[in-house]
C-alpha positions as CSV (number, residue, x, y, z in Angstrom):
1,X,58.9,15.1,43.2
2,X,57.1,12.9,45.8
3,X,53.5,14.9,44.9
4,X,54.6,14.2,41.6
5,X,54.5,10.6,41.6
6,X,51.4,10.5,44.1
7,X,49.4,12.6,41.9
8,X,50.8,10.2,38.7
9,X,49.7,7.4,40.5
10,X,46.7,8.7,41.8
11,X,45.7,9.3,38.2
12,X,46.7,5.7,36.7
13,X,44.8,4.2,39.2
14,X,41.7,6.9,38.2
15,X,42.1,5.6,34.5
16,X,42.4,2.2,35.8
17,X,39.3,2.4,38.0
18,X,37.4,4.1,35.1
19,X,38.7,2.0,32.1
20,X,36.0,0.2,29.6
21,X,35.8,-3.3,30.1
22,X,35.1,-5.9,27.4
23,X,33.6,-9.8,28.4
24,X,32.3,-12.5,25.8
25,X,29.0,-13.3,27.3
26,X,27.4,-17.0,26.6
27,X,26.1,-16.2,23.0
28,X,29.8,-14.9,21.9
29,X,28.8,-11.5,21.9
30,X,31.0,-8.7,23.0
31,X,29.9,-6.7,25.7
32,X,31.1,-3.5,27.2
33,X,30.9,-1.4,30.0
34,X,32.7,2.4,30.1
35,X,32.6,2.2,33.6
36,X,31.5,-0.6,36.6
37,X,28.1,-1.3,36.1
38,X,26.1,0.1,39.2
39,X,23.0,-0.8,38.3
40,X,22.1,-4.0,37.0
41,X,18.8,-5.7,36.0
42,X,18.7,-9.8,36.2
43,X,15.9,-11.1,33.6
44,X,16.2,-14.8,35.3
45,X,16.4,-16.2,38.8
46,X,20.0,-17.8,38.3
47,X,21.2,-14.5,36.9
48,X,20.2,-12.8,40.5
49,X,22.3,-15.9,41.8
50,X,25.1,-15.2,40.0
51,X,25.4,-11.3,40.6
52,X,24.8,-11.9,43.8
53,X,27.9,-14.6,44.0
54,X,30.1,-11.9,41.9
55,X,30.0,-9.2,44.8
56,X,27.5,-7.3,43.0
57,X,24.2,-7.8,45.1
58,X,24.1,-4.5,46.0
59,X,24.0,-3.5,42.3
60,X,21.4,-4.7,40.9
61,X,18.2,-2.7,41.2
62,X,15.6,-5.1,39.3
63,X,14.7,-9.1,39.2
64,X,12.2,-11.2,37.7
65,X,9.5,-13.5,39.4
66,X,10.8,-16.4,41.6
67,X,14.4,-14.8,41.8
68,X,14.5,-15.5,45.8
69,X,17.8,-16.5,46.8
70,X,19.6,-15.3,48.4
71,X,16.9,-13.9,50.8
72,X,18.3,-10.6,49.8
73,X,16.9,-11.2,46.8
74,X,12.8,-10.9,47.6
75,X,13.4,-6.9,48.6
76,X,14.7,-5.8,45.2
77,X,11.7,-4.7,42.9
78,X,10.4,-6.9,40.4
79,X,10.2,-5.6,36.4
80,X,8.5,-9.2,35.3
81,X,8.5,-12.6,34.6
82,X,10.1,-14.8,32.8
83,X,7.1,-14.7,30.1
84,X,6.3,-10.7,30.6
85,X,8.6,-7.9,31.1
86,X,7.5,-4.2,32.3
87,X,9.3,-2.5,30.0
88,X,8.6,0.8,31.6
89,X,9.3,-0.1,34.7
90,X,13.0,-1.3,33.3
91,X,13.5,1.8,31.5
92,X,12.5,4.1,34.9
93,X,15.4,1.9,36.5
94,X,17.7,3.6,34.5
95,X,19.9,0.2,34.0
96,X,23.7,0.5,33.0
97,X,23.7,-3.4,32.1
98,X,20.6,-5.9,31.8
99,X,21.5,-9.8,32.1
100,X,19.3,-11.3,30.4
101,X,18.4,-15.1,29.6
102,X,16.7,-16.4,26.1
103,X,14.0,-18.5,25.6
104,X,10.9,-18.9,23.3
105,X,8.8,-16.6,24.8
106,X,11.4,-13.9,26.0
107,X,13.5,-13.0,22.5
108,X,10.6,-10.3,21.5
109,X,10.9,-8.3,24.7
110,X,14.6,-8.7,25.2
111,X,15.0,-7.5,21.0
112,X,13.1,-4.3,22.6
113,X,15.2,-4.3,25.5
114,X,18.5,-4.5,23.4
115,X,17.4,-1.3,21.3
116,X,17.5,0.8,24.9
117,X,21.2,0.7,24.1
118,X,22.4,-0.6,27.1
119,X,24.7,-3.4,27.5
120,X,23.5,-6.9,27.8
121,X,24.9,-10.0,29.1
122,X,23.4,-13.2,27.6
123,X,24.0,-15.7,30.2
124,X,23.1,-19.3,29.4
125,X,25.3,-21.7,31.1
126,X,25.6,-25.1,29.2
127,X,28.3,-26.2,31.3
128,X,29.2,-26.4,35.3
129,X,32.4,-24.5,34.3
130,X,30.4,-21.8,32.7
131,X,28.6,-20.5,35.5
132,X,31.9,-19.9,37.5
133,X,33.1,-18.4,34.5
134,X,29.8,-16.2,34.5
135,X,30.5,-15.1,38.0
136,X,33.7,-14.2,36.9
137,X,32.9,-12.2,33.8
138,X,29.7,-10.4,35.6
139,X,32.5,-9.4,38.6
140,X,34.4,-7.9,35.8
141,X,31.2,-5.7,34.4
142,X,30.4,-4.5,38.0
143,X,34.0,-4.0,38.8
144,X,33.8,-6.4,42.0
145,X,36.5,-9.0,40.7
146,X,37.8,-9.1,44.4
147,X,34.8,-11.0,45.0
148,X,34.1,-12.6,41.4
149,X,37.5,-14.1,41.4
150,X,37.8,-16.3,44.2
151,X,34.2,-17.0,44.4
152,X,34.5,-18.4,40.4
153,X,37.9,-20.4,41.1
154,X,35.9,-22.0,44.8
155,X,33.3,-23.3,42.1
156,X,36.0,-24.8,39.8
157,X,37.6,-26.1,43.1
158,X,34.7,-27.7,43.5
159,X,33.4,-29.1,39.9
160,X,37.4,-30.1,39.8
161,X,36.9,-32.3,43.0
162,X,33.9,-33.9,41.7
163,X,35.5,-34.6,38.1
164,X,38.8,-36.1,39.8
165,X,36.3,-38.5,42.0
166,X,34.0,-39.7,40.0
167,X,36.0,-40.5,36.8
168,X,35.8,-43.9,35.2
169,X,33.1,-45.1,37.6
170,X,30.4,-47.5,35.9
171,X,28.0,-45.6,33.9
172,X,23.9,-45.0,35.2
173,X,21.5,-44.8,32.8
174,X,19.5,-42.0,33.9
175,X,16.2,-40.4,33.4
176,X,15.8,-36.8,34.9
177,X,12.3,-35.9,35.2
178,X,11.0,-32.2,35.0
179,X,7.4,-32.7,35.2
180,X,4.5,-35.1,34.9
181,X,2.0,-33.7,33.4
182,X,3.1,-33.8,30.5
183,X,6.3,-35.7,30.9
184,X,8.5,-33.5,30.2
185,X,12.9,-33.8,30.2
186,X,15.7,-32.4,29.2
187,X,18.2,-33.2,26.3
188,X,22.3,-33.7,26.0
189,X,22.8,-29.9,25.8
190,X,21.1,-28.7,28.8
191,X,23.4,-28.5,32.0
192,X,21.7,-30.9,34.5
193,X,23.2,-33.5,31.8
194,X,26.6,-32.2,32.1
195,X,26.1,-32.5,35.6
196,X,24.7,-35.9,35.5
197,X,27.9,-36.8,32.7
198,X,30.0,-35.7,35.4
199,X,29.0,-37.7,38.1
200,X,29.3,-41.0,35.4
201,X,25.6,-40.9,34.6
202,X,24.1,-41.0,31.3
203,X,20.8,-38.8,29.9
204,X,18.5,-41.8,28.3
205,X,17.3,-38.5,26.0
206,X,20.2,-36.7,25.2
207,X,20.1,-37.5,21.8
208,X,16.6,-35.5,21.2
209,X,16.8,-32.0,19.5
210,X,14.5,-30.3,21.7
211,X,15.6,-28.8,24.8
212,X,13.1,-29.9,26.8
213,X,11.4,-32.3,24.7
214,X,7.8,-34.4,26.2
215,X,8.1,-37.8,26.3
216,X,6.1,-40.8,26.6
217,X,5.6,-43.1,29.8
218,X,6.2,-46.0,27.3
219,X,9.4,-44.2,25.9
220,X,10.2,-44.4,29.4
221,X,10.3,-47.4,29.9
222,X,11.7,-48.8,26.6
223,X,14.6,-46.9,27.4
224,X,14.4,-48.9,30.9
225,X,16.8,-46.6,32.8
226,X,18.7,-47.7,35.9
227,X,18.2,-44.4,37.8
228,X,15.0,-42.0,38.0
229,X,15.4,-37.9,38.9
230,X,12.5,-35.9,40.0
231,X,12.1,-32.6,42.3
232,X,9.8,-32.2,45.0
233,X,7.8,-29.5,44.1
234,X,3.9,-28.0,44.5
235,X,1.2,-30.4,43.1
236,X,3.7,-32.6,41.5
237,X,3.4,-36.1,41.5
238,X,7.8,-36.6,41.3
239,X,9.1,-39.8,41.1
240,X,5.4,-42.1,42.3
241,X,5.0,-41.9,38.9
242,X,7.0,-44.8,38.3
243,X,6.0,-47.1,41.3
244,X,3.2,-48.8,39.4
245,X,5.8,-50.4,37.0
246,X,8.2,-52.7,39.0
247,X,10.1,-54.7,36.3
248,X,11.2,-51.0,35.6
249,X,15.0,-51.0,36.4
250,X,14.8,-48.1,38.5
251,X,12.1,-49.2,40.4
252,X,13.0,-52.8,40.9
253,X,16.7,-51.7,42.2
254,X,15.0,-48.7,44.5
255,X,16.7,-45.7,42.3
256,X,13.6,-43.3,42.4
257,X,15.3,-40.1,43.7
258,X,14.2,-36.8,44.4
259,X,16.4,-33.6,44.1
260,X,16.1,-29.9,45.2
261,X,14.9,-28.4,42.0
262,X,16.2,-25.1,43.5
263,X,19.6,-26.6,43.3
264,X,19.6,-28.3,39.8
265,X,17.2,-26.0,37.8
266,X,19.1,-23.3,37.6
267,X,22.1,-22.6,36.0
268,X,23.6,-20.7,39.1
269,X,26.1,-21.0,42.2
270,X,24.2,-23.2,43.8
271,X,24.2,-25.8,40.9
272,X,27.3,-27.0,41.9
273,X,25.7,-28.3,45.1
274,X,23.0,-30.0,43.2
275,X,25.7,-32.0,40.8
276,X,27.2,-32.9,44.5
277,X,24.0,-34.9,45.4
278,X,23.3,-36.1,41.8
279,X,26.8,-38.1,42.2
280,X,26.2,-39.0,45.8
281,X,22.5,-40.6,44.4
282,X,24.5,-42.0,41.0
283,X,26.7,-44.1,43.5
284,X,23.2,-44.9,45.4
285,X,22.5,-46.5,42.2
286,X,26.2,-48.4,41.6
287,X,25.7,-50.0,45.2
288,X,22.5,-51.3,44.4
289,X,23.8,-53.4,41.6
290,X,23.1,-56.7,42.6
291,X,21.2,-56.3,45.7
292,X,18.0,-58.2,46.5
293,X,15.4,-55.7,45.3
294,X,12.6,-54.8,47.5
295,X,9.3,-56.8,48.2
């Protein structure tokens, strides 16, 4: 009787082990896996982030350009960028589930990808909350929930936390620079402004259709806003842009910040971190109010 029960359980917890699983990814597709996905492909450096938070960054077996974090990361072979896939080079990879990540100049490749027949995961997180819930759903496609799980409800934790302080404080007007040349930004629907709604600060552009529309320096500064985002990268000018104008509210009350664009830019783990500092800035901003602006 007792081999009985042992070989019963020991074949509940095969079926169990082997059974198909079913997510919703980000475009409210269903996708499936027969089995835990062993060998993944991430088509976008947050992706790698994500997998990599789920427990699964010994799974995946191919990345895209700039997908360096962790520092794992760098080894793992490159099938493209986020403009050009090697589509041979994904196919000799023998994937079991590609994560992919749409844009303008991606949907033709990805179409091709798609007709492989191998599952895909759309990720495209609009909101904080959705990239812990895409850690969760990519632990349940490579079968390492154990990690997923907690590591999605720390991130919730944390985006909790940040809710609980920052509600009801005084709203910044805010203007989140992605580059200079041209000026370009991002709208309501991207996630650094969910970030920045968050933390009590307002996206001067949110109303604009685009994405990430261009603006104008003079649309700028019509909108006047209080507090000015820019990352420090590579032959970027950031936030100087703004020094020649003082009666410029941000420049006049000394709100010119720069971020880690490795932090806000992409929609992974790490984000969370970045909306930590946007707030901590944002109340930079609130404590200014009033003070005697610089010389």
């Amino acid at each position: 009787m007792k081999r009985l029960l042992f070989l019963a359980a020991t074949v509940a917890t095969a079926v169990h082990v082997h059974a198909a699983v079913s997510v919703k990814d980000d475009a409210g597709n269903t996708v499936t896996v027969q089995k835990p996905a062993l060998r993944v492909i991430a088509l976008a450096p947050h992706i790698t982030e994500l997998l990599f938070a789920a427990g699964g960054g010994s799974h995946v077996v191919g990345v895209v350009s700039y997908s360096d974090f962790p520092e794992e990361a760098k080894k793992i072979p490159q099938v493209g960028s986020n403009r050009e896939l090697d589509l041979e080079r994904i196919i000799a990879l023998k994937p079991d589930l590609v994560v992919v990540w749409r844009h303008g100049s991606s949907e033709r490749q990805i179409d091709v990808v798609k007709q492989l027949g191998v599952p895909m995961f759309h990720s495209e997180p609009q909101k904080l909350e959705d990239i812990a819930d895409n850690v969760a759903k990519l632990g349940q496609l490579m079968g390492t929930d154990a990690v997923a799980g907690p590591a999605a409800a720390d991130l919730r934790k944390r985006i909790g936390d940040l809710r609980q302080r920052y509600a009801n404080r005084p709203v910044v007007r805010t203007f989140y620079q992605v580059w200079d040349k041209p000026l370009y930004t991002l709208n309501g629907k991207q996630i650094v402004s969910d970030a920045l709604r968050l933390c009590g600060g307002e996206n001067i552009f949110a109303r604009l259709a685009v994405t990430a529309p261009v603006v104008s320096i003079e649309g700028v500064l019509q909108e006047n806003p209080e507090a000015i985002f820019a990352t420090a990268e590579k032959n970027y000018g950031g936030v100087s842009l703004w020094k020649p104008y003082p009666n410029l509210a941000a420049v006049r009350n000394d709100n010119l910040f720069t971020i880690d664009g490795n932090l806000v830019n992409r929609a992974g783990p790490r984000m969370i971190a970045g909306a930590e500092q946007l707030c901590e800035k944002l109340e930079i901003a609130r404590q200014h109010r009033g003070a005697k602006p610089k010389p």
